[in-house]
Short mmCIF file of the C-alpha atoms (twelve columns), coordinates in Angstrom:
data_MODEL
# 
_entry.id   MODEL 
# 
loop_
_atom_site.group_PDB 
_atom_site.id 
_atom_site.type_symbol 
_atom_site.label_atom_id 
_atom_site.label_alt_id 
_atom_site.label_comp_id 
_atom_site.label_asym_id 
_atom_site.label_seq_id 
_atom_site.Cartn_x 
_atom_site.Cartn_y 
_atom_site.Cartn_z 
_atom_site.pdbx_PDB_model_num 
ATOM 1   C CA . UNK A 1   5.892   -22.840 7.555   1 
ATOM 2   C CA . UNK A 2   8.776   -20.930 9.127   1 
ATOM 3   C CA . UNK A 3   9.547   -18.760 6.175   1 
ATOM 4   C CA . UNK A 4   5.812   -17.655 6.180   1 
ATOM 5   C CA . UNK A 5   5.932   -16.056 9.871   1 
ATOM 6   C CA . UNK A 6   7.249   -13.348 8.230   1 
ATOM 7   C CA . UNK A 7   4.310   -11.855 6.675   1 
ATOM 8   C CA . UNK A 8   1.721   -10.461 9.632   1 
ATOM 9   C CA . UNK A 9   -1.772  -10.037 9.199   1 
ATOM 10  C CA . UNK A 10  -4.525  -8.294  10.813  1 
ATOM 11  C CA . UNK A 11  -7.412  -10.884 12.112  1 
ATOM 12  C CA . UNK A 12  -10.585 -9.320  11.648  1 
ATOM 13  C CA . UNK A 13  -13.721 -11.500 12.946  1 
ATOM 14  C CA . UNK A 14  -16.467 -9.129  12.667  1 
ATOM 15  C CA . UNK A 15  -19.843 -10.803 13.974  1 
ATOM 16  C CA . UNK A 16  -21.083 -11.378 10.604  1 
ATOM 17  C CA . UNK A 17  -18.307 -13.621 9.618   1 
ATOM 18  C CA . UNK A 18  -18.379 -15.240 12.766  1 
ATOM 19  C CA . UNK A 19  -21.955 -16.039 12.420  1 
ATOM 20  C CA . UNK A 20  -21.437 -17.440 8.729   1 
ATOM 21  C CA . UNK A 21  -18.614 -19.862 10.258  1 
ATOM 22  C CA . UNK A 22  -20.911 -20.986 12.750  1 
ATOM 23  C CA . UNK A 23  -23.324 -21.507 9.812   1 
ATOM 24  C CA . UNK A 24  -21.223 -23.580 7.862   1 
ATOM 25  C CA . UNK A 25  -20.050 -25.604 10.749  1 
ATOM 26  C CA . UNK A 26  -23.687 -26.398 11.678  1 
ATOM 27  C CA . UNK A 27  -23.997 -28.107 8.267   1 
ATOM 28  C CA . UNK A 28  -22.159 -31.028 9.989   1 
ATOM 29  C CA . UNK A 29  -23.080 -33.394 12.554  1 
ATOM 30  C CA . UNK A 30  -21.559 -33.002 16.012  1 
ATOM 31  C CA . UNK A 31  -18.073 -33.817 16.260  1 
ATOM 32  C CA . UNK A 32  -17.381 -34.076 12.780  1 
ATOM 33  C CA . UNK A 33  -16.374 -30.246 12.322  1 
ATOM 34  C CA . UNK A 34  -13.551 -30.570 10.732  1 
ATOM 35  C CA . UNK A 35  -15.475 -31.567 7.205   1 
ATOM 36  C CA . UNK A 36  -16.404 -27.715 7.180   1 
ATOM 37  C CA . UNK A 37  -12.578 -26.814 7.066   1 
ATOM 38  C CA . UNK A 38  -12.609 -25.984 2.896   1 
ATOM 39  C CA . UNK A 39  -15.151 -23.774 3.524   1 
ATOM 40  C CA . UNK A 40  -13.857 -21.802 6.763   1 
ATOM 41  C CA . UNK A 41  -10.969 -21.653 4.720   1 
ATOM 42  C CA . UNK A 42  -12.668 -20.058 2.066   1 
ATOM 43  C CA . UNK A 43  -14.833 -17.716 4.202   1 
ATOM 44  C CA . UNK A 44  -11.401 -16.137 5.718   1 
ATOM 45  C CA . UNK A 45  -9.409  -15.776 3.056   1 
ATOM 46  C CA . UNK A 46  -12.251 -13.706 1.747   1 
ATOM 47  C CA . UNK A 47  -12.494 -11.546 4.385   1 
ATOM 48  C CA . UNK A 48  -8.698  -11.393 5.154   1 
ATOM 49  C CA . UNK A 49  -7.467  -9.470  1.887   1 
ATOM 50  C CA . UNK A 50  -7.426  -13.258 -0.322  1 
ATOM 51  C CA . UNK A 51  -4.548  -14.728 2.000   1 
ATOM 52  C CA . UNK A 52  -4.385  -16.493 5.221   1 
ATOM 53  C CA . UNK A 53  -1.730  -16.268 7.322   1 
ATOM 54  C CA . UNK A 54  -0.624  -18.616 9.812   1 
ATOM 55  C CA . UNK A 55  -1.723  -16.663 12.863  1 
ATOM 56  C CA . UNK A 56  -5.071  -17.673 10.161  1 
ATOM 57  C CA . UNK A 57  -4.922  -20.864 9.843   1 
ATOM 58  C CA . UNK A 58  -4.347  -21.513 13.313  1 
ATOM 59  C CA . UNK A 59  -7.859  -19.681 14.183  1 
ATOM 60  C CA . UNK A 60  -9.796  -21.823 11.741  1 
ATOM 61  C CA . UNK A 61  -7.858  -25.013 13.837  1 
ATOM 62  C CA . UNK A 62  -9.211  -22.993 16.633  1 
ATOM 63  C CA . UNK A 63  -12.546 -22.553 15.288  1 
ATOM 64  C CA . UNK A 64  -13.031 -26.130 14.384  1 
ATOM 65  C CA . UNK A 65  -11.678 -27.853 17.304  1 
ATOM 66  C CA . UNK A 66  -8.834  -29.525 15.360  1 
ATOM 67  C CA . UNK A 67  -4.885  -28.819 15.589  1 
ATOM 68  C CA . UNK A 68  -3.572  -26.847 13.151  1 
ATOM 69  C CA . UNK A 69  -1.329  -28.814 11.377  1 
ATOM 70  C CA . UNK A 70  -4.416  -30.350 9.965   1 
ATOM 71  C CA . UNK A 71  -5.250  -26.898 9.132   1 
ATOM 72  C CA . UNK A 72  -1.582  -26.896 7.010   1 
ATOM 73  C CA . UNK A 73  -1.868  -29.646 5.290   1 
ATOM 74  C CA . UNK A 74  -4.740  -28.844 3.751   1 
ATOM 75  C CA . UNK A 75  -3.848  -24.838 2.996   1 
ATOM 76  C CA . UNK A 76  -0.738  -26.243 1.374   1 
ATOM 77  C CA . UNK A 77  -2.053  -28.500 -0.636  1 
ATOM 78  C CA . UNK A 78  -4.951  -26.892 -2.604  1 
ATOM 79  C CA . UNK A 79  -3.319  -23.822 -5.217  1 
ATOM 80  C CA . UNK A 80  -6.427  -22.149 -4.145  1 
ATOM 81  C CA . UNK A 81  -5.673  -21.002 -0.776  1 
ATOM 82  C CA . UNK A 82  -2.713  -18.092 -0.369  1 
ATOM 83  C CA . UNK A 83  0.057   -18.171 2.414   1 
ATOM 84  C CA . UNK A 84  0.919   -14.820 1.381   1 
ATOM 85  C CA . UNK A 85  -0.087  -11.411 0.510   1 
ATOM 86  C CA . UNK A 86  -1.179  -11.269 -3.022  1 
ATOM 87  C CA . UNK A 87  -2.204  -8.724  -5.484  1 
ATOM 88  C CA . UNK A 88  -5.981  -7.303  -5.351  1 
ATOM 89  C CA . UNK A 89  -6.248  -9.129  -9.121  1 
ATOM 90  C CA . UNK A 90  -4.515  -12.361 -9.128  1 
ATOM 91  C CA . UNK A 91  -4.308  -13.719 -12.909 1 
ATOM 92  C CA . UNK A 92  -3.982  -17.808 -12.273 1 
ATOM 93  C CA . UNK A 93  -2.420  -19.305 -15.521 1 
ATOM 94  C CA . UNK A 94  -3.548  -23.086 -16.203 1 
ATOM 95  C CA . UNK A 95  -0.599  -24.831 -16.975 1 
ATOM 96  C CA . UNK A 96  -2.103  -28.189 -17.318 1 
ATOM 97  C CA . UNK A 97  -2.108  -30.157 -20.776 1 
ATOM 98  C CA . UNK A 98  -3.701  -28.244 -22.914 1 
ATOM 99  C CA . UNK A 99  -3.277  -25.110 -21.606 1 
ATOM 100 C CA . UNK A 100 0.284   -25.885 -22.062 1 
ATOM 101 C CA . UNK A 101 -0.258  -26.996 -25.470 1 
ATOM 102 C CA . UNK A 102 -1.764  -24.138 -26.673 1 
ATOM 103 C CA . UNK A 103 0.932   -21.250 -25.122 1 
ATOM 104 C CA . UNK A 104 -0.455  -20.656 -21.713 1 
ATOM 105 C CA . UNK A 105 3.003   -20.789 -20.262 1 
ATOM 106 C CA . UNK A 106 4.487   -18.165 -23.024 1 
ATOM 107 C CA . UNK A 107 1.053   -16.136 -22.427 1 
ATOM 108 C CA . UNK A 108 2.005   -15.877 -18.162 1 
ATOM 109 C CA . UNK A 109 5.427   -15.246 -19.068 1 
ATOM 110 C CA . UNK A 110 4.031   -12.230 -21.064 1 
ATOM 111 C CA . UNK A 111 1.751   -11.238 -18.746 1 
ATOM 112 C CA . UNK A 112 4.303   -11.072 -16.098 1 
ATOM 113 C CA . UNK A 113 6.922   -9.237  -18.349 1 
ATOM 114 C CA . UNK A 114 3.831   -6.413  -18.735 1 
ATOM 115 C CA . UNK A 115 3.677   -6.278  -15.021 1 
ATOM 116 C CA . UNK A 116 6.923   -6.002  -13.898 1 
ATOM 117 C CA . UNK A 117 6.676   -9.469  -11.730 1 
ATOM 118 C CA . UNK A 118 7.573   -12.853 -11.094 1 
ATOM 119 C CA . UNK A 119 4.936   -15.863 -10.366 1 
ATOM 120 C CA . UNK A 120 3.845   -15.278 -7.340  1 
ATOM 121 C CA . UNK A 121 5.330   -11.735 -6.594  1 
ATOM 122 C CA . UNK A 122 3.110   -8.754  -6.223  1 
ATOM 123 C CA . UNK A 123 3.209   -5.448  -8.252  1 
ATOM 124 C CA . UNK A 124 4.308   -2.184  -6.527  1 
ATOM 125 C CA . UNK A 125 1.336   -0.926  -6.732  1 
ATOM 126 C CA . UNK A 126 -0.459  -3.943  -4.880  1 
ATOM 127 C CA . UNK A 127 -2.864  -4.406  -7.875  1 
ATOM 128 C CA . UNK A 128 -1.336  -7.169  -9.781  1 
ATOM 129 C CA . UNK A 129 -0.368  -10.935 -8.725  1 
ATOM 130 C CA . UNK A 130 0.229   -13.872 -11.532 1 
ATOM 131 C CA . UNK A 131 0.694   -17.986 -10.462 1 
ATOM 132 C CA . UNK A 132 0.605   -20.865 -12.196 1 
ATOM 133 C CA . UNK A 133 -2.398  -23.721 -11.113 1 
ATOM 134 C CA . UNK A 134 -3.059  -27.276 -11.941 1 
ATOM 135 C CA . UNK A 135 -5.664  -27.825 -13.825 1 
ATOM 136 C CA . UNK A 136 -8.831  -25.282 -14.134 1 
ATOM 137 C CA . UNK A 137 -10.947 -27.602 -15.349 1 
ATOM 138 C CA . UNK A 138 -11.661 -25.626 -19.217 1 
ATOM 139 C CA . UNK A 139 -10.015 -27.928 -21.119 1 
ATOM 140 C CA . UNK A 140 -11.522 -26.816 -23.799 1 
ATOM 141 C CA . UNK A 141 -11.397 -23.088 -23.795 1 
ATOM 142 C CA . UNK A 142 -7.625  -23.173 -23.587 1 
ATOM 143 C CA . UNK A 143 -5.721  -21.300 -23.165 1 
ATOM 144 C CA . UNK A 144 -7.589  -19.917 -20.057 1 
ATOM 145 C CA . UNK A 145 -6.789  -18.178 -16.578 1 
ATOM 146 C CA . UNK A 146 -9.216  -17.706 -13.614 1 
ATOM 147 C CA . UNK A 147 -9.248  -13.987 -11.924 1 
ATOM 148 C CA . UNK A 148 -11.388 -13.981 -8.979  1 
ATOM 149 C CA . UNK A 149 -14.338 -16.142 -9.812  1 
ATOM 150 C CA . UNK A 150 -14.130 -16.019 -13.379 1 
ATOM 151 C CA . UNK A 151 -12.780 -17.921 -15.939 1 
ATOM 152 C CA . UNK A 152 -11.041 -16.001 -19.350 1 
ATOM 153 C CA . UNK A 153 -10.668 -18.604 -22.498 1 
ATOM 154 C CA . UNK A 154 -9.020  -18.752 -25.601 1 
ATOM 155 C CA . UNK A 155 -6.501  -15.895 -24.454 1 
ATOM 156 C CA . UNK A 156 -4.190  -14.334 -26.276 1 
ATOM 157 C CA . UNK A 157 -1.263  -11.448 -26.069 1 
ATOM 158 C CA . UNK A 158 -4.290  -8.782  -26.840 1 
ATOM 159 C CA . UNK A 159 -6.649  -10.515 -24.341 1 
ATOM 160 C CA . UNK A 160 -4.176  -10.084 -21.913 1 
ATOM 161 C CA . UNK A 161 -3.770  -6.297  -22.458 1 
ATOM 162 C CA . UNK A 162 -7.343  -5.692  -21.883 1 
ATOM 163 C CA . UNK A 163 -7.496  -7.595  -19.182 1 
ATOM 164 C CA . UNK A 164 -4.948  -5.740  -17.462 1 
ATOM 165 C CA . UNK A 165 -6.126  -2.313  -18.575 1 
ATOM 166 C CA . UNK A 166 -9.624  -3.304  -17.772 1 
ATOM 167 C CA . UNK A 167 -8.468  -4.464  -14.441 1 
ATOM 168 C CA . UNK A 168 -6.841  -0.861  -13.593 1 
ATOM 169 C CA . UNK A 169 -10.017 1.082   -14.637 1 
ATOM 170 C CA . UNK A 170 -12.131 -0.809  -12.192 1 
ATOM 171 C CA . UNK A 171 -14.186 -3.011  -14.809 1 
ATOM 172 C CA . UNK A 172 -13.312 -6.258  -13.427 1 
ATOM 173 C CA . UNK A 173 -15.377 -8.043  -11.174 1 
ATOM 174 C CA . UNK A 174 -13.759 -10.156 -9.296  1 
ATOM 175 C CA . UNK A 175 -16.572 -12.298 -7.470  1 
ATOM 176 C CA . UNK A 176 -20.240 -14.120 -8.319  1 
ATOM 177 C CA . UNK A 177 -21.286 -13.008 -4.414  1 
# 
């Protein structure tokens, strides 16, 4: 966790996300408020730019009455949650099985040659992230990457390409909210 201190970020609890915390906590019985943590999680990533920092993490703790290195542990476990600043359009490569077996890897290699980046670095510009995830669960669309909330099958080089140009023109939508 040390090496993550570095990166600040502005905490933002606006009254409407406060109230849809207090939502999702009320979902559970009393004293058992720590089963809402995946979804807390969730609900301040989104608001906090897609990454939660550990001045972050230690709020949810705060939030749900539990110490933070439970909060930890669970943030770095699950490829879904971000410890760092990431690109507005994060392109998350299956490398599973049969992903792999079908190119995914040389396809994110690719990908991040276009862009300039490294797994898990961020374009200058701040648009662009890439990262490799355990398995998506689109075993048979392979290869396939998630961006956002939505899943992109049977990818190739000249998928990719539009996806990235698509991406910079604004005709990407990122979430099903």
């Amino acid at each position: 966790m040390e090496t993550l201190k570095k990166y600040h970020q502005e905490i933002n609890m606006t009254p409407e996300l406060m109230q849809r915390i207090q939502e999702l906590i009320g979902h559970y019985p009393e004293g058992r408020q720590k089963s809402a943590l995946l979804p807390v999680l969730h609900e301040l990533q989104d608001a906090h730019d897609n990454w939660l920092s550990v001045e972050l993490q230690n709020k949810a703790a705060e939030l749900l009455n539990i110490t933070p290195i439970e909060v930890y542990e669970v943030v770095t476990f699950y490829t879904m949650f971000n410890q760092k600043p990431i690109g507005k359009f994060m392109f998350e490569f299956c490398q599973t099985s049969c992903c792999a077996i079908n190119k995914a890897e040389d396809l994110m290699e690719y990908t991040c040659e276009k862009l300039g980046v490294k797994p898990g670095e961020v374009t200058a510009d701040g648009l662009f992230s890439v990262a490799g995830v355990q398995c998506l669960g689109a075993c048979g669309y392979a290869p396939m990457l998630q961006l956002g909330d939505f899943y992109h099958e049977h990818l190739t080089k000249e998928k990719i390409d539009q996806l990235i140009q698509d991406c910079k023109q604004g005709n990407i939508t990122l979430h099903d909210k």
